[in-house]
N, CA, C and O of each residue as an XYZ file, in Angstrom:
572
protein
N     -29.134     16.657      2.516
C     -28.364     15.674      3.229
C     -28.760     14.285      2.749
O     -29.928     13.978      2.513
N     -27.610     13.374      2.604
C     -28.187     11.977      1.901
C     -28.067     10.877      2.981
O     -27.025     10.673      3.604
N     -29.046     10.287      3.129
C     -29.353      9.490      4.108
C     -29.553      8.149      3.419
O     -30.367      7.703      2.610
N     -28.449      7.671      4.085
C     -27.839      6.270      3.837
C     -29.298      4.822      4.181
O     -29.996      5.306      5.072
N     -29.705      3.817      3.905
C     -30.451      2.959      4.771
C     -29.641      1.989      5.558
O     -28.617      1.655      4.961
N     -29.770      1.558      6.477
C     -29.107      1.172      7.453
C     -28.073     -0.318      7.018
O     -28.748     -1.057      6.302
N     -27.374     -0.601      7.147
C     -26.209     -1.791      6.833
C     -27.350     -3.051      7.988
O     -27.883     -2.943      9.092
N     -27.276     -3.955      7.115
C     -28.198     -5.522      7.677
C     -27.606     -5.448      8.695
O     -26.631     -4.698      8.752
N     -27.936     -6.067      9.621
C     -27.390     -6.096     11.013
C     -27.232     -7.748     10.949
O     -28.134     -8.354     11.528
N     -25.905     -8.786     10.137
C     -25.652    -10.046     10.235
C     -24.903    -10.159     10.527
O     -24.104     -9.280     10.203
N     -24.470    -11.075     11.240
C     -23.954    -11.719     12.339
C     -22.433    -11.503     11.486
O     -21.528    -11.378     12.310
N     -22.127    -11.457     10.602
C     -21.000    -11.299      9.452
C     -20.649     -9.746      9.402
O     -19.567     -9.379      8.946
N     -21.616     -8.827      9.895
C     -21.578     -7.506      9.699
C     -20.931     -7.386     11.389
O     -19.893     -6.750     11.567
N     -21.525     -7.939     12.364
C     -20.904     -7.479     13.953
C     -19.421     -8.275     13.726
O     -18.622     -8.115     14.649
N     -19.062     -8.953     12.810
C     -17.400     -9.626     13.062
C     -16.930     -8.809     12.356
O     -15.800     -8.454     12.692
N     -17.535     -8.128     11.076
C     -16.124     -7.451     10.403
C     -16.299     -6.264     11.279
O     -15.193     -5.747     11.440
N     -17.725     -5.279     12.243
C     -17.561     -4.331     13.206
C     -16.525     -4.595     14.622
O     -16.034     -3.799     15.422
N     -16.452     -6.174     14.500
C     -15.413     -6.094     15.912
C     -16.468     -6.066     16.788
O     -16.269     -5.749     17.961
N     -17.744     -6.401     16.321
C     -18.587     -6.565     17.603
C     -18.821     -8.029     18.585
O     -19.264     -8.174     19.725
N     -18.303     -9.002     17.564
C     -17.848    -10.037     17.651
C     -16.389    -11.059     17.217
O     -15.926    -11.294     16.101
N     -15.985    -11.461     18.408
C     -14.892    -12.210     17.727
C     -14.815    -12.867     17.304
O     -15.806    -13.522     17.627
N     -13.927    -13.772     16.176
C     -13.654    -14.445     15.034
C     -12.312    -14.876     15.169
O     -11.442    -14.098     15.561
N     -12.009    -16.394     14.791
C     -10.691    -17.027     14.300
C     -10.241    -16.499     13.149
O     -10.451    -16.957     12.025
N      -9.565    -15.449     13.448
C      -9.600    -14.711     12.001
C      -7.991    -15.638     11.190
O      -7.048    -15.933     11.924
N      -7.963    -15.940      9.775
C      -6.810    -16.461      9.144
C      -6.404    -15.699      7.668
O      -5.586    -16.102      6.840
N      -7.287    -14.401      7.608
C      -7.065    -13.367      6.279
C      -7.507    -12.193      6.871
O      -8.531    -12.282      7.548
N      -6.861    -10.899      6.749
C      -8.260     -9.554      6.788
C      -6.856     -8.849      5.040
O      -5.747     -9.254      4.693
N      -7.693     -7.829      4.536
C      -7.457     -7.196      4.104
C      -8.321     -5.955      4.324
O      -9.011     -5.676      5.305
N      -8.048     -4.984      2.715
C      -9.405     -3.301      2.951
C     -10.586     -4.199      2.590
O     -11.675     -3.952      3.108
N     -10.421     -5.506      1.503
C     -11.983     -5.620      1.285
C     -12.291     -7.430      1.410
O     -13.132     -8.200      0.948
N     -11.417     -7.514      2.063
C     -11.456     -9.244      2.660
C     -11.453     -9.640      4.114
O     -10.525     -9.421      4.892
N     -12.641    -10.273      4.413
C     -11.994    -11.294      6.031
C     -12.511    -12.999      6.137
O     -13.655    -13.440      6.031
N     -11.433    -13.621      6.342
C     -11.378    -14.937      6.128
C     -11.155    -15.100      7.437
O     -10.279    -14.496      8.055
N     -12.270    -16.277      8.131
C     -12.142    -16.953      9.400
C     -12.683    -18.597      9.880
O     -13.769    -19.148      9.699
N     -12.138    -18.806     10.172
C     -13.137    -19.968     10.933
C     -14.339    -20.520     11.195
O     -14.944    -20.274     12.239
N     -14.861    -21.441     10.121
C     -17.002    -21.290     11.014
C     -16.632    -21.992     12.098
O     -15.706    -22.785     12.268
N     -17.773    -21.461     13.057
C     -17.190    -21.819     14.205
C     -18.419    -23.003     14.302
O     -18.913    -22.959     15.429
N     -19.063    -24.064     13.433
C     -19.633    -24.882     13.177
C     -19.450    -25.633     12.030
O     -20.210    -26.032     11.148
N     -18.330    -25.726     12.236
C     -17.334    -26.299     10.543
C     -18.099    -28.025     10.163
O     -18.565    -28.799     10.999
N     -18.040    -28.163      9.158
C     -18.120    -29.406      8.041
C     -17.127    -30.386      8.207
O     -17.418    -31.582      8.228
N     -15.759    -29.894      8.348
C     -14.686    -30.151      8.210
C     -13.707    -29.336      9.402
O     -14.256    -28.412     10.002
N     -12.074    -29.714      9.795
C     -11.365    -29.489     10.420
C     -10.847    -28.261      9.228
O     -10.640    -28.660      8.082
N     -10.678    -26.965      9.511
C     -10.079    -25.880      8.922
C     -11.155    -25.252      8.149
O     -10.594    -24.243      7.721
N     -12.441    -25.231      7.678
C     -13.727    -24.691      7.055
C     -13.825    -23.797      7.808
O     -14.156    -23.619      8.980
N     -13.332    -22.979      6.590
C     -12.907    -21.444      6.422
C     -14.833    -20.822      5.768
O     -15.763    -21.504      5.335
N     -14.758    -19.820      5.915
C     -15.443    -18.349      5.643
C     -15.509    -17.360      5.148
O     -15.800    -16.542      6.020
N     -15.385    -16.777      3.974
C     -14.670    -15.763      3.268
C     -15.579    -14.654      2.961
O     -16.419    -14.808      2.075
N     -15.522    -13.918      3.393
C     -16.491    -12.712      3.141
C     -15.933    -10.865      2.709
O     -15.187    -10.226      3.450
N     -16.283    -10.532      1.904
C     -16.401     -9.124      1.760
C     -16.657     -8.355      2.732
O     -17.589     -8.663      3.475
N     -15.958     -7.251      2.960
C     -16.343     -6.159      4.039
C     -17.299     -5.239      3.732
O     -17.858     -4.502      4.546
N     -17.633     -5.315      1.643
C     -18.877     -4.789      1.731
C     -20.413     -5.685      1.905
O     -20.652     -6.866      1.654
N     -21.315     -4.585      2.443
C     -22.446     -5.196      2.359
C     -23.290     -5.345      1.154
O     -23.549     -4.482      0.316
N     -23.660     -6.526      1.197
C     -24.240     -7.461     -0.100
C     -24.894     -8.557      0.447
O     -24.319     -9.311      1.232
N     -26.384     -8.757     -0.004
C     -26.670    -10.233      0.326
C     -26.688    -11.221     -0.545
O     -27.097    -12.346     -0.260
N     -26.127    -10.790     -1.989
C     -26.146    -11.847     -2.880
C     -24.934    -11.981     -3.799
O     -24.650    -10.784     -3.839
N     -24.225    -12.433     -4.390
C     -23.269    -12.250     -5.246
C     -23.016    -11.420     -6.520
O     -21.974    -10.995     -7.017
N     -24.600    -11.309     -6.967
C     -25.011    -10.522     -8.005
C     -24.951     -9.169     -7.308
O     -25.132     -8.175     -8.012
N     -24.762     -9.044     -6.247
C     -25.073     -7.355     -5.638
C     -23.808     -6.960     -5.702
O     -23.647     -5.889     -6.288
N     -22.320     -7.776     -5.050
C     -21.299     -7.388     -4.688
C     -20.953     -6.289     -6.289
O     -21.335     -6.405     -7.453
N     -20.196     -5.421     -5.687
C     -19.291     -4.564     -6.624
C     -18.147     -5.482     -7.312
O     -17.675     -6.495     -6.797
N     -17.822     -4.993     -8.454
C     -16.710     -5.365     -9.044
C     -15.412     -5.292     -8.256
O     -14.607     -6.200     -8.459
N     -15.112     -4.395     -7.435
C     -14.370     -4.447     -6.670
C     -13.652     -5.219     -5.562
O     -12.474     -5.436     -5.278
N     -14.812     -5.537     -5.068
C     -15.223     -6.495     -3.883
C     -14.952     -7.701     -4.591
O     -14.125     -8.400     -4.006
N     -15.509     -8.310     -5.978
C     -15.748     -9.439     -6.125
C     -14.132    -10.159     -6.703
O     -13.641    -11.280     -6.570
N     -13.687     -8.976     -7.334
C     -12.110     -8.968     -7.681
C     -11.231     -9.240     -6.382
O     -10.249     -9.981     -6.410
N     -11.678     -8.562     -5.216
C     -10.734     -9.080     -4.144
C     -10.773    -10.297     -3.956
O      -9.832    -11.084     -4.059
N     -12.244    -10.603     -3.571
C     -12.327    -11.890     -3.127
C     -11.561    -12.895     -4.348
O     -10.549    -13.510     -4.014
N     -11.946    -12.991     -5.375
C     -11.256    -13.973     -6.607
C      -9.998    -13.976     -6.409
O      -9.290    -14.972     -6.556
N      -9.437    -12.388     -5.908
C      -7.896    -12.797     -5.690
C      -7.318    -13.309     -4.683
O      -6.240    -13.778     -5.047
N      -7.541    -13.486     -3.338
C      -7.625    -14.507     -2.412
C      -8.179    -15.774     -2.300
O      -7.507    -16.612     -1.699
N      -9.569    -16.188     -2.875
C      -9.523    -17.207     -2.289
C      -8.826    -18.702     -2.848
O      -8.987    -19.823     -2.365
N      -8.122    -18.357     -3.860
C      -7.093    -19.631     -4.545
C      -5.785    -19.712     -3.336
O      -5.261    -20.798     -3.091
N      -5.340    -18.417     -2.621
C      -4.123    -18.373     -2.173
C      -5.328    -18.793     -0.659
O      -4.711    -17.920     -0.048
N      -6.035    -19.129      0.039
C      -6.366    -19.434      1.648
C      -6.581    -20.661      1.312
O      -6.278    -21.476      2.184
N      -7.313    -21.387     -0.378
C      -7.373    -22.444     -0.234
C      -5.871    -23.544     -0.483
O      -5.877    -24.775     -0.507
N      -5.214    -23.035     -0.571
C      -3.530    -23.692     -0.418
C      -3.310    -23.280      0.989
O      -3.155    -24.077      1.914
N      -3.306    -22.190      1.081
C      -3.308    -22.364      2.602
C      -3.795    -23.227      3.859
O      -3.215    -23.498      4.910
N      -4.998    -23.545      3.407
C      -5.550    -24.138      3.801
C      -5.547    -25.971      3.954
O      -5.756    -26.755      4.879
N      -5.173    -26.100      2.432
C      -4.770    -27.425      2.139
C      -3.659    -27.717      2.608
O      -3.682    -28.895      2.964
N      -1.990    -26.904      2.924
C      -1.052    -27.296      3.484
C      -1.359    -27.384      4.960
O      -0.691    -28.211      5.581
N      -2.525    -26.462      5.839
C      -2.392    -26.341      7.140
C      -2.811    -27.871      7.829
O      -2.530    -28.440      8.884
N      -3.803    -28.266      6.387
C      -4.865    -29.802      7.506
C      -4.499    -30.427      6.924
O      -5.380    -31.253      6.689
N      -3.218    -30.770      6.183
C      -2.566    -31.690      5.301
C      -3.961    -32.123      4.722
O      -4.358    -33.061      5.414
N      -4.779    -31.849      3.827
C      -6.100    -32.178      3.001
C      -5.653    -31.788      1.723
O      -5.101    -30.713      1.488
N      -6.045    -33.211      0.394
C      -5.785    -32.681     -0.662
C      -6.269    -32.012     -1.615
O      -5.835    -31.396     -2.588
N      -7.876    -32.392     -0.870
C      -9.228    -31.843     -1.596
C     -10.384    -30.798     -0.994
O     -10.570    -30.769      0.223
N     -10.942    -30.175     -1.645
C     -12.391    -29.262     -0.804
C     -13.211    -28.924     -1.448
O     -13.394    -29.132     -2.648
N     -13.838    -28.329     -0.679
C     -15.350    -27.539     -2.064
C     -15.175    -26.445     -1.388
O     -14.935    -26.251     -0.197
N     -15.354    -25.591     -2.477
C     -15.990    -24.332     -2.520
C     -17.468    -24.079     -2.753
O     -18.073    -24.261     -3.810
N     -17.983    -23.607     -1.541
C     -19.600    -23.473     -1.633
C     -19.888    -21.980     -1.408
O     -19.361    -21.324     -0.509
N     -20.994    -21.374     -2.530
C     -21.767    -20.238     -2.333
C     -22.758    -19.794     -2.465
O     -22.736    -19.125     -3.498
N     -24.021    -19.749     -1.838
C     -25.192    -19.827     -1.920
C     -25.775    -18.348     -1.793
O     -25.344    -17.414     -1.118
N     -26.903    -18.410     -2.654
C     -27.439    -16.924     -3.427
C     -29.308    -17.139     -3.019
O     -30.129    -17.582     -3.822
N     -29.685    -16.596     -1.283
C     -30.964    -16.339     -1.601
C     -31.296    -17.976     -0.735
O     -30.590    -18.984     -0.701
N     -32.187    -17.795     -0.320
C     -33.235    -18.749      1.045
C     -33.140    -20.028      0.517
O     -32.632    -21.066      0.943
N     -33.992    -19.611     -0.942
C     -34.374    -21.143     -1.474
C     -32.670    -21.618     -1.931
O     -32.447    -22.822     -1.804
N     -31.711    -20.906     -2.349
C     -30.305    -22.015     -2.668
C     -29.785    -22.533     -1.310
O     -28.988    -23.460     -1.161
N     -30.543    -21.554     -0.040
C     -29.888    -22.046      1.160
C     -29.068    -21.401      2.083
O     -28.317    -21.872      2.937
N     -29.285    -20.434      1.829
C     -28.151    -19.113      2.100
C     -28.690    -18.904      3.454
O     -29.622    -18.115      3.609
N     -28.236    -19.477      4.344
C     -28.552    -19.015      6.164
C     -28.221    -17.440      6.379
O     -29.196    -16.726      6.611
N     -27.045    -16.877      6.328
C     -26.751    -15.275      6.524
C     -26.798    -14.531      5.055
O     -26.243    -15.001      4.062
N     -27.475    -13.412      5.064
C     -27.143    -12.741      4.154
C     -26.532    -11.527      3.881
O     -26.878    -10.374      3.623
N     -25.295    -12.297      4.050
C     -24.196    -11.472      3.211
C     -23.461    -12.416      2.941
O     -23.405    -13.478      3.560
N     -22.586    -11.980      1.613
C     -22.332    -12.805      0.362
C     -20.978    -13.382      1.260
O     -20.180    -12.624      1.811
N     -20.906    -14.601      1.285
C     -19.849    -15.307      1.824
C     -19.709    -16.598      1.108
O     -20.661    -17.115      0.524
N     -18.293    -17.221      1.162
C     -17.792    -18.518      0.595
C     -17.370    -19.348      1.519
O     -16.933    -19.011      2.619
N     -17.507    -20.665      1.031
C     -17.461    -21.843      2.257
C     -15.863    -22.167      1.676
O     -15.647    -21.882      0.498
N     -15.047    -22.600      2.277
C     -13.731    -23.368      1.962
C     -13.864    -24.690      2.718
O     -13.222    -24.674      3.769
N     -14.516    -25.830      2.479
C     -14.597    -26.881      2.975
C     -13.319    -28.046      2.470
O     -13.298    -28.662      1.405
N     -12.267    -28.117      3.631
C     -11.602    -29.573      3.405
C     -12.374    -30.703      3.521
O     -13.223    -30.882      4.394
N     -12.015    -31.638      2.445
C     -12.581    -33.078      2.306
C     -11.772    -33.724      2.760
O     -10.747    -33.518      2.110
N     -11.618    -34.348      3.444
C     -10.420    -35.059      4.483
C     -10.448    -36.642      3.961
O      -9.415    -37.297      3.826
N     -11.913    -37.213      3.659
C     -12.309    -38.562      2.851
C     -13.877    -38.458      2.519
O     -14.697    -37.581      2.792
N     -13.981    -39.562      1.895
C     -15.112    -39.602      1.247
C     -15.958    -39.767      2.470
O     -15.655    -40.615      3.309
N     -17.215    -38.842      2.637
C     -18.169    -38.760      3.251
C     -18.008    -37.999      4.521
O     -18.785    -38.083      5.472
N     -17.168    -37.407      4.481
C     -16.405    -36.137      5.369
C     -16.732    -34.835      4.823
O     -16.567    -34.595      3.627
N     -17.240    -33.886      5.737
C     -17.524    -32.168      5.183
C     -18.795    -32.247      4.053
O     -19.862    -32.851      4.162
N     -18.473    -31.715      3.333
C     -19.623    -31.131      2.527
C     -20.286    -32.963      1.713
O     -19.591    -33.819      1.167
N     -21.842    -32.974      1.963
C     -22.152    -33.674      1.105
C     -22.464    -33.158     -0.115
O     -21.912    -32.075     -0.310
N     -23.214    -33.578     -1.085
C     -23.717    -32.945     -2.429
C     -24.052    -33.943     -3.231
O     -23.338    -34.736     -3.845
N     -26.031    -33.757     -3.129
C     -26.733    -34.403     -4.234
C     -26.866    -33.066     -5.747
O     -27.063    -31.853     -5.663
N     -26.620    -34.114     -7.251
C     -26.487    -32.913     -7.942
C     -27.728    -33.789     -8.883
O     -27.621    -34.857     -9.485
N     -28.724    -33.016     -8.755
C     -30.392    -34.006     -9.711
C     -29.988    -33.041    -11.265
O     -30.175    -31.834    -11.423
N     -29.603    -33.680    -11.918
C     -29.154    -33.490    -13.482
C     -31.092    -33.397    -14.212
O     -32.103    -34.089    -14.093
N     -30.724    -32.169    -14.915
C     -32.094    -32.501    -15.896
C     -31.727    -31.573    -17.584
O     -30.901    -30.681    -17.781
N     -32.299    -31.953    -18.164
C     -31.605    -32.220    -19.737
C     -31.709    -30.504    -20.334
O     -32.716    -29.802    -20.246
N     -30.607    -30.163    -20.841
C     -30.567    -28.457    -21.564
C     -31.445    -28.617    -22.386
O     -31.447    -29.555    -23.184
N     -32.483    -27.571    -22.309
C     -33.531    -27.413    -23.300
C     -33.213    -25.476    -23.602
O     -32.850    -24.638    -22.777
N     -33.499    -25.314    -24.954
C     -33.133    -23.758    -25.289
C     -31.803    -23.328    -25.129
O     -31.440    -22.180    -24.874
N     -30.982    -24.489    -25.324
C     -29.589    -23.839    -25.145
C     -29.267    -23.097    -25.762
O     -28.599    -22.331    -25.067
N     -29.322    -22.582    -27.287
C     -28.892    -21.279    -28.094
C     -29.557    -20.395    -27.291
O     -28.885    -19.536    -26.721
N     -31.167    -20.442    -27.073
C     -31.477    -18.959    -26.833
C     -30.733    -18.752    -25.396
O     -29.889    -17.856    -25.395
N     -30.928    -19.454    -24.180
C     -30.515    -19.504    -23.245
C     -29.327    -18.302    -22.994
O     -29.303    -17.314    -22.261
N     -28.228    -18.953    -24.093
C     -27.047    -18.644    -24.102
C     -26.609    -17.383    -24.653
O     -25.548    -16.844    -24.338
N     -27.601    -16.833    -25.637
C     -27.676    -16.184    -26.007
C     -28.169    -14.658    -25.583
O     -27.823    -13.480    -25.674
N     -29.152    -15.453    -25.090
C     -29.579    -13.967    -23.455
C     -28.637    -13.703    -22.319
O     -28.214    -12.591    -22.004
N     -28.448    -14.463    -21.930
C     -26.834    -14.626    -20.705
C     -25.666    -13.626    -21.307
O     -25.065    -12.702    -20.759
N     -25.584    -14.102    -22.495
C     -24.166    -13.123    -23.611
C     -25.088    -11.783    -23.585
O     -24.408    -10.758    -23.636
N     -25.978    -11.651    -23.541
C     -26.433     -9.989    -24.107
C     -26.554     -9.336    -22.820
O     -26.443     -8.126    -23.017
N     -26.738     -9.596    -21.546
C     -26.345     -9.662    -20.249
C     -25.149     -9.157    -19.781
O     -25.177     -7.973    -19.443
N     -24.203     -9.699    -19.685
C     -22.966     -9.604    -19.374
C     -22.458     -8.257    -19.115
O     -22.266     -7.621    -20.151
N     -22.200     -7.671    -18.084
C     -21.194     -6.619    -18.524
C     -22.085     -5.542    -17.977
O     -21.533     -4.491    -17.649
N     -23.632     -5.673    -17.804
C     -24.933     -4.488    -18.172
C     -25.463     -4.667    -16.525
O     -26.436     -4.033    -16.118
């Protein structure tokens, strides 16, 4: 008999169980898009996989294909609903990038004006080893 280990018990796992309710504005078999209910912005959306994953690198090809294929069509959606022309897309991988729940989810933040919703300091520091770098990444791929 194969014995499964137990599914994380996150707060993302009791909404897609229906153990909790959600402003829901997408479901599909492997998508649910809702509301944070501590938004950045007016309409900061949530996009998550119904499988469990706590990192992006974990999700299945499957999963990650759904999500890619929705979230261009919620963020028009999104942009016609809060008349907003701009947003970020945020996704964080792991404690130290910042990742509060873990399971793999996307932020849809409207920018309504400058200094509204998402801030973002970006500390630039200079490519060193870029052939090899790039070169390990390419032998990667796919594996």
């Amino acid at each position: 008999m194969l014995i499964l280990p137990p599914v994380a018990d996150t707060i993302f796992q009791k909404i897609i169980n229906g153990e909790i309710p959600c402003h829901k504005v997408y479901e599909d078999d492997h998508v649910l898009a809702f509301l944070d209910l501590n938004p950045l912005s007016r309409g900061h959306t949530l996009v998550i996989p119904k499988e469990q994953a706590e990192t992006l690198d974990q999700l299945s090809d499957e999963s990650s294909a759904a999500i890619g294929l929705v979230l261009p069509r919620l963020c028009r959606a999104i942009l016609k609903a809060t008349g907003t022309k701009n947003y970020n897309i945020l996704q964080n991988n792991g404690a130290p990038a910042h990742q509060a729940v873990f399971h793999v989810h996307f932020h849809i933040i409207p920018k309504e004006e400058a200094g509204a919703g998402l801030g973002v300091g970006w500390k630039t520091t200079a490519l060193t080893s870029g052939a090899y770098l790039a070169a390990a990444i390419s032998s990667f791929v796919g594996k």
